[in-house]
Residue frames relative to the residue before (quaternion, step in Angstrom):
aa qw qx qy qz dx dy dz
X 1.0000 0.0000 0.0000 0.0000 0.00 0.00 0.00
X 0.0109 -0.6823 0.7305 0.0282 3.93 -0.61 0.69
X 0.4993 -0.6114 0.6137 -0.0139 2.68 -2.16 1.37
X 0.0549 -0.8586 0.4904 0.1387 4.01 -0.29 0.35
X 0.2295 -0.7723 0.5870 0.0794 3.48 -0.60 1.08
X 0.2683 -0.6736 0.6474 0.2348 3.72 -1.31 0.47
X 0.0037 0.7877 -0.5864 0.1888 3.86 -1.07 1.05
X 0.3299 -0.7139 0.6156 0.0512 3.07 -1.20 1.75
X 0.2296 -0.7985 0.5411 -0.1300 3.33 -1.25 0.95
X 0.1729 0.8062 -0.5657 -0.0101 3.61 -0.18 0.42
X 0.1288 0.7454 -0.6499 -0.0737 3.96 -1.22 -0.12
X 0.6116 -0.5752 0.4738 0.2659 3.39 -1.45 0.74
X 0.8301 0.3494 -0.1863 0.3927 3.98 0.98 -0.56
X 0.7887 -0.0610 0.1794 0.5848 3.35 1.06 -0.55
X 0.6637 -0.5969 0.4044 0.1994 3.10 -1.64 1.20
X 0.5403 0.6580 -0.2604 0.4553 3.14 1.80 -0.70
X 0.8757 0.2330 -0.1130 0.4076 3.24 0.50 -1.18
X 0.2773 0.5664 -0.5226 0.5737 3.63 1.61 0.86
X 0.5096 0.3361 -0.5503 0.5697 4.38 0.67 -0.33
X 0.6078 0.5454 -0.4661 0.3405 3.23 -0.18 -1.27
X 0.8186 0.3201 -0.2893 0.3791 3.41 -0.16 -1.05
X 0.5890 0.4993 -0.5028 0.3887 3.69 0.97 -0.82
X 0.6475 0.5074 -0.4046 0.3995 3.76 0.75 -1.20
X 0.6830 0.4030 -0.4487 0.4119 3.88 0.38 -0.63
X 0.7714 0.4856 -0.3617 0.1959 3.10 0.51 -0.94
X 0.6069 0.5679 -0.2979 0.4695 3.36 1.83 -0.23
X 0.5650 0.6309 -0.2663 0.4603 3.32 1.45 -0.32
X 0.4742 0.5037 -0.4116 0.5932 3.35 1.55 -0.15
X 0.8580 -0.1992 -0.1252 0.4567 3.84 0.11 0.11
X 0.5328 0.3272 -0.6092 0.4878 3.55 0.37 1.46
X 0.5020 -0.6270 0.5952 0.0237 2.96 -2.07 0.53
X 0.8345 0.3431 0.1273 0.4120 3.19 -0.78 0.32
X 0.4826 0.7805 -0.3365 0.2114 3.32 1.55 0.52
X 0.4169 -0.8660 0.2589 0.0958 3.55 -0.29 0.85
X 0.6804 -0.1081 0.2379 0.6847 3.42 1.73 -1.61
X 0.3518 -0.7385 0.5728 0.0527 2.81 -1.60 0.98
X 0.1244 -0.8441 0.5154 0.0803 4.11 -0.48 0.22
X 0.0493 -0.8524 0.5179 0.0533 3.05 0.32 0.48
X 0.2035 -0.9095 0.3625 0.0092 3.43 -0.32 1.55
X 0.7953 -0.1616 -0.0289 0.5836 3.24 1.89 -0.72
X 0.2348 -0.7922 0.5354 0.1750 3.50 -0.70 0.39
X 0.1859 -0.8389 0.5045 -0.0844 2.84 -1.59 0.89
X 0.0299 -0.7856 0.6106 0.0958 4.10 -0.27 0.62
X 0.2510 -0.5956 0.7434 0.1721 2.80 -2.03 0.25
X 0.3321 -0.8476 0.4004 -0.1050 3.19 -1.11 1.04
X 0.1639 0.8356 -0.5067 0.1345 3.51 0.72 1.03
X 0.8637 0.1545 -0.0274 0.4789 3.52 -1.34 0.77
X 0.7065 -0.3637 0.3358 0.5058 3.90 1.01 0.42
X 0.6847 0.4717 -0.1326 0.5396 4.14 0.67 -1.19
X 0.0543 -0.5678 0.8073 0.1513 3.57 -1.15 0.77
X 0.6394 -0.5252 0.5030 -0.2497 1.48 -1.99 2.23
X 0.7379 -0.0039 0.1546 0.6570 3.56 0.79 -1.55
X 0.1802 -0.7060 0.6760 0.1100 3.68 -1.66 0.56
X 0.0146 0.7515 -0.6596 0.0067 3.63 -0.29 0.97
X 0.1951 -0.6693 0.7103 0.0969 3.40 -1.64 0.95
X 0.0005 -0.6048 0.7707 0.2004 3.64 -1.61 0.00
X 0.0078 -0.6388 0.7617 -0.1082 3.17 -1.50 1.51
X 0.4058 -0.5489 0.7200 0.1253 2.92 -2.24 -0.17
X 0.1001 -0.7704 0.6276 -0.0512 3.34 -0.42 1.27
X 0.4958 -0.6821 0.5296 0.0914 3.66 -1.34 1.48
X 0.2223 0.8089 -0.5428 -0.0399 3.44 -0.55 0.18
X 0.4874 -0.7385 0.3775 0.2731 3.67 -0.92 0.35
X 0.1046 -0.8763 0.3777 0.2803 3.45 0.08 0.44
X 0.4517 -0.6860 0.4765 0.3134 3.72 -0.97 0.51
């Protein structure tokens, strides 16, 4: 059975590594994670140049 959390995310380089961070940062207290969804993306935008990449996703985990 897997359990599905919803998680904001943000990183300075890439849309890529804002998953990255949502998945570590949930790995710091969930177990057992499984998938990621990335549902939407987002930039900030300063001076012409995003600035920030935010992601909302949903991250799978298994429960024990």
């Amino acid at each position: 059975m897997l359990k599905v959390i919803e998680v904001l995310a943000e990183s300075d380089k890439s849309w890529e590594a804002a998953a990255a961070n949502a998945v570590a940062d949930a790995a710091k207290t969930v177990r057992g994670i499984k998938s990621i969804n990335v549902k939407n993306f987002q930039a900030t935008v300063e001076n012409g140049k995003i600035t920030k990449y935010r992601i909302n996703a949903k991250i799978a985990f298994a429960l024990e």
